[in-house]
DRENPA-3360 file (N, C-alpha, C; in nm, 2 decimals, always signed):
BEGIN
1 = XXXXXXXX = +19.27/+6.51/+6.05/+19.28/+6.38/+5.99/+19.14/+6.32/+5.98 ~ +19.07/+6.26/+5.87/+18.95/+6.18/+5.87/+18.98/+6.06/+5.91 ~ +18.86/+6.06/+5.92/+18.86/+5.89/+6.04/+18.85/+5.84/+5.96 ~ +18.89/+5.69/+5.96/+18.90/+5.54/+5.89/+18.75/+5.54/+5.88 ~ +18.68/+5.50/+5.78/+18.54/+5.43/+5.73/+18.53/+5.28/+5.68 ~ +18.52/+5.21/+5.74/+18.47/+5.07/+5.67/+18.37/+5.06/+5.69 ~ +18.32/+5.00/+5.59/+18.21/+4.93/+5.57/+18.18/+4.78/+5.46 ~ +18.11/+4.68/+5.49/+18.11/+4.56/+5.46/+18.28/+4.54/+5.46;
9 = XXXXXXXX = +18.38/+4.54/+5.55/+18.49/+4.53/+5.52/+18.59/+4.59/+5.41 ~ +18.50/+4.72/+5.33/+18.55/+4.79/+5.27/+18.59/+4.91/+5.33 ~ +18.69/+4.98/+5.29/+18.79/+5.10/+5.40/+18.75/+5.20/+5.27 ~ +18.69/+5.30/+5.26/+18.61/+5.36/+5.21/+18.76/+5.48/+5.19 ~ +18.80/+5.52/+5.07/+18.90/+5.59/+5.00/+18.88/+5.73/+4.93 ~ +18.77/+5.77/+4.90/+18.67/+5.87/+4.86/+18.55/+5.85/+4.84 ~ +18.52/+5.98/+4.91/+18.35/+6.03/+4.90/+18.38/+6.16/+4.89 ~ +18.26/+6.18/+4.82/+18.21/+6.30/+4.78/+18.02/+6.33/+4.76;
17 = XXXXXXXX = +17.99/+6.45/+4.82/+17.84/+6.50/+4.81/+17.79/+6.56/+4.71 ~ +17.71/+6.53/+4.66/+17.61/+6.61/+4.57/+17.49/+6.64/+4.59 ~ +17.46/+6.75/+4.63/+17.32/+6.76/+4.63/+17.25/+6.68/+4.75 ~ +17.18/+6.61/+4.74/+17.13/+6.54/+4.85/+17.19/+6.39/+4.85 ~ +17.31/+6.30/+4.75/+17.31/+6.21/+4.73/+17.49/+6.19/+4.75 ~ +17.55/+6.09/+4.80/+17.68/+6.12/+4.80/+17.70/+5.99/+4.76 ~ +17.83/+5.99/+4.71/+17.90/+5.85/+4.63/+18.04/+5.83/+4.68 ~ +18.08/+5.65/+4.72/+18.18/+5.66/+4.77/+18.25/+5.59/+4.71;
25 = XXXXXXXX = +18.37/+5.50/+4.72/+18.45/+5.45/+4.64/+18.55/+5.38/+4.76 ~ +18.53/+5.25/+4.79/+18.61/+5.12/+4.91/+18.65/+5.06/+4.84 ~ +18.80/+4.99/+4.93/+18.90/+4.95/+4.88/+18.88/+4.83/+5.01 ~ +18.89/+4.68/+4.94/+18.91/+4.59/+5.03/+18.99/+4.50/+4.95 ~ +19.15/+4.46/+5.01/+19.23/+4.41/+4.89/+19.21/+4.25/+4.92 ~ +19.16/+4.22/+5.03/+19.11/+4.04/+5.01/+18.96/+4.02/+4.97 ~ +18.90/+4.10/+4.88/+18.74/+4.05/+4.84/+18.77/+3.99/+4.70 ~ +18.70/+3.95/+4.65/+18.71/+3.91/+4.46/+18.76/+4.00/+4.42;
33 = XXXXXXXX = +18.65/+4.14/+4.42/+18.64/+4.24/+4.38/+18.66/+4.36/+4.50 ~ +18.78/+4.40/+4.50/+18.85/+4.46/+4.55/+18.81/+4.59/+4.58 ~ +18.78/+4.64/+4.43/+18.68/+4.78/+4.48/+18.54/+4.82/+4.46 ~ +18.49/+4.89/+4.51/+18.36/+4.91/+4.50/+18.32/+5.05/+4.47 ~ +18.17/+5.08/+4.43/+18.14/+5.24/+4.41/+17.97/+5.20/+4.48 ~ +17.97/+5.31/+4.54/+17.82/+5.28/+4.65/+17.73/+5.46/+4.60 ~ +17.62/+5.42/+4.67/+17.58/+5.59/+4.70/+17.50/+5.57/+4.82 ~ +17.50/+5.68/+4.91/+17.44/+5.70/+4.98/+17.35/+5.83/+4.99;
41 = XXXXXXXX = +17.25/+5.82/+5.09/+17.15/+5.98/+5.05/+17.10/+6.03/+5.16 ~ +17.08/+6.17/+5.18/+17.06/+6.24/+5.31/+16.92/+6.20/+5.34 ~ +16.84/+6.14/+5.30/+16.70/+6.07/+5.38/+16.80/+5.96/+5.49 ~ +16.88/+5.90/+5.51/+16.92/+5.81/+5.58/+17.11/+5.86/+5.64 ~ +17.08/+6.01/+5.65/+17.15/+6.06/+5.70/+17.30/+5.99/+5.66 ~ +17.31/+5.95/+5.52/+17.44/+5.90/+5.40/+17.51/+5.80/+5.52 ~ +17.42/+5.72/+5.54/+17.50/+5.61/+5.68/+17.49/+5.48/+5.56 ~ +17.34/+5.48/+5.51/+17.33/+5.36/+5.43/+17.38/+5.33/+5.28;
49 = XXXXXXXX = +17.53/+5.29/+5.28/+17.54/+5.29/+5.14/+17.52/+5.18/+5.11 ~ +17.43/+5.17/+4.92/+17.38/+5.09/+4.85/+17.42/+5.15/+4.68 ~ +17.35/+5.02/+4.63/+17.35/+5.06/+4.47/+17.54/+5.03/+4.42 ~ +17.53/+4.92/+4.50/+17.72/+4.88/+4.43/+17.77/+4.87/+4.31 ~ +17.90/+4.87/+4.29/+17.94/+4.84/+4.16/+18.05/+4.81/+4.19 ~ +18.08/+4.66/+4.18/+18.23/+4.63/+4.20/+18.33/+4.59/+4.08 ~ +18.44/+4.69/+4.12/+18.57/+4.67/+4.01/+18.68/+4.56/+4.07 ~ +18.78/+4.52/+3.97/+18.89/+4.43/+4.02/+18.99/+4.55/+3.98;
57 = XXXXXXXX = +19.02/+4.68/+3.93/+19.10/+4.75/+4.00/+19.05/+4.88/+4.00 ~ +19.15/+4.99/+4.06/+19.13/+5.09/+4.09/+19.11/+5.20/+4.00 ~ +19.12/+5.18/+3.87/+19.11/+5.26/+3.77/+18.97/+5.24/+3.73 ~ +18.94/+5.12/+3.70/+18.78/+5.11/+3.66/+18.67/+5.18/+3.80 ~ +18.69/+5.14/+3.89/+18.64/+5.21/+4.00/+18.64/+5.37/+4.02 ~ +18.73/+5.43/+3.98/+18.80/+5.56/+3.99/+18.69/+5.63/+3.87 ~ +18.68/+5.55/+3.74/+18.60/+5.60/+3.60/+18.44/+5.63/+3.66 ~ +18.39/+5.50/+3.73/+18.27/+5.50/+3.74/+18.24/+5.56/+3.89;
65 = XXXXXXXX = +18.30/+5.54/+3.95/+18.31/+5.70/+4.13/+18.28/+5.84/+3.94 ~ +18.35/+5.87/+3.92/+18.33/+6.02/+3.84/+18.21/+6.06/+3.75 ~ +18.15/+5.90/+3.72/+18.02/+5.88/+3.62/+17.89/+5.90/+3.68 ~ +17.91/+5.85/+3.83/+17.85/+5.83/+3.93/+17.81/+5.98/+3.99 ~ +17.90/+6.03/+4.01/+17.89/+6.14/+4.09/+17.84/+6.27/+3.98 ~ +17.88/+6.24/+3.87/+17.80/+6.38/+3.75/+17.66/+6.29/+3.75 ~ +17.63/+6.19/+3.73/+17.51/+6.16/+3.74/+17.38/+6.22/+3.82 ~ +17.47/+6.20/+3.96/+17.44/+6.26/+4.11/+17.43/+6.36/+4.09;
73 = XXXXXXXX = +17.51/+6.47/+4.03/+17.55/+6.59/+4.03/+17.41/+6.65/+3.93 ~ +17.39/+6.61/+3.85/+17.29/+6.66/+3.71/+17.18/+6.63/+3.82 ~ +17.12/+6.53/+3.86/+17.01/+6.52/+3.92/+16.95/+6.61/+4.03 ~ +17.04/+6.63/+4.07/+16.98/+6.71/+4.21/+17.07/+6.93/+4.17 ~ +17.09/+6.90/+4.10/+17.11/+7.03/+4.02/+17.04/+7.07/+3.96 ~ +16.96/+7.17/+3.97/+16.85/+7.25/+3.89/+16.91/+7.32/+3.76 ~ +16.88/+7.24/+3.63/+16.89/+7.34/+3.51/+16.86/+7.49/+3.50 ~ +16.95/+7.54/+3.43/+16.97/+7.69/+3.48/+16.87/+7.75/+3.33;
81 = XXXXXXXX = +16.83/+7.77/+3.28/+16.77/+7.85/+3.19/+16.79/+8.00/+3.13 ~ +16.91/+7.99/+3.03/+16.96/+8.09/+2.97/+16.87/+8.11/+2.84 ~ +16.79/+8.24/+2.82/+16.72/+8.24/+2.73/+16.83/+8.25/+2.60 ~ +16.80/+8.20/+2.45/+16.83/+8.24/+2.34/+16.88/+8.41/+2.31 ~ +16.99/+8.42/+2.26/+17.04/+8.53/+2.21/+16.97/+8.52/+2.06 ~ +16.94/+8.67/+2.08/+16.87/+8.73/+1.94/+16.94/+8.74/+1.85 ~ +16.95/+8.67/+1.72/+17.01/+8.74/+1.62/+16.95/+8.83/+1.51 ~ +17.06/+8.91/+1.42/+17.00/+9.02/+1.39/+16.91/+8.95/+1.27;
89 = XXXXXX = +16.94/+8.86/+1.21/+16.82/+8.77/+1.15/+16.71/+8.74/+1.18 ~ +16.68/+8.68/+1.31/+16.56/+8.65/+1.31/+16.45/+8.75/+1.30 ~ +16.35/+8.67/+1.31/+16.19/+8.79/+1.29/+16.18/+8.88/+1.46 ~ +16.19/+9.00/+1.40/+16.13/+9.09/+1.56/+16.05/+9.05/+1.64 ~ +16.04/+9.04/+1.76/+16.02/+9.01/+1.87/+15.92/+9.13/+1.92 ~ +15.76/+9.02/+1.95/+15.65/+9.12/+1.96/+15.60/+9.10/+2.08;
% end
């Protein structure tokens, strides 16, 4: 079983890691804005989350937790470099 996480009164509903940067997604149903999307980063051993974004429901929160996290994801992912396939058209290769 994972342990309960709050933070700022937010009860933290998903996280997920990328790379060196992880993004979470709290639910606090007495705030304005109920939910929130944070990141946190392995320089601060992912204790400090920052960089909010607060939704008033769970769906908009849910969109940007997934936007958030490919973001994460592209950044600290090294582009892979697949060279160009030869076609039988082009000029020979010297």
């Amino acid at each position: 079983m994972k342990k309960k996480i709050v933070v700022a009164g937010y009860t933290i509903i998903e996280r997920k890691q990328a790379g060196e940067a992880m993004v979470v997604v709290g639910h606090n149903p007495n705030a304005s804005s109920p939910y929130v999307t944070w990141k946190a980063y392995d320089f601060t051993n992912f204790t400090s989350l920052n960089h909010g974004h607060y939704f008033s429901t769970r769906q908009e929160a849910m969109i940007d937790y997934f936007q958030r996290l490919a973001e994460v994801w592209e950044h600290y992912t090294p582009a892979r470099h697949i060279p160009p396939k030869h076609r039988e058209d082009d000029p020979p290769i010297k």
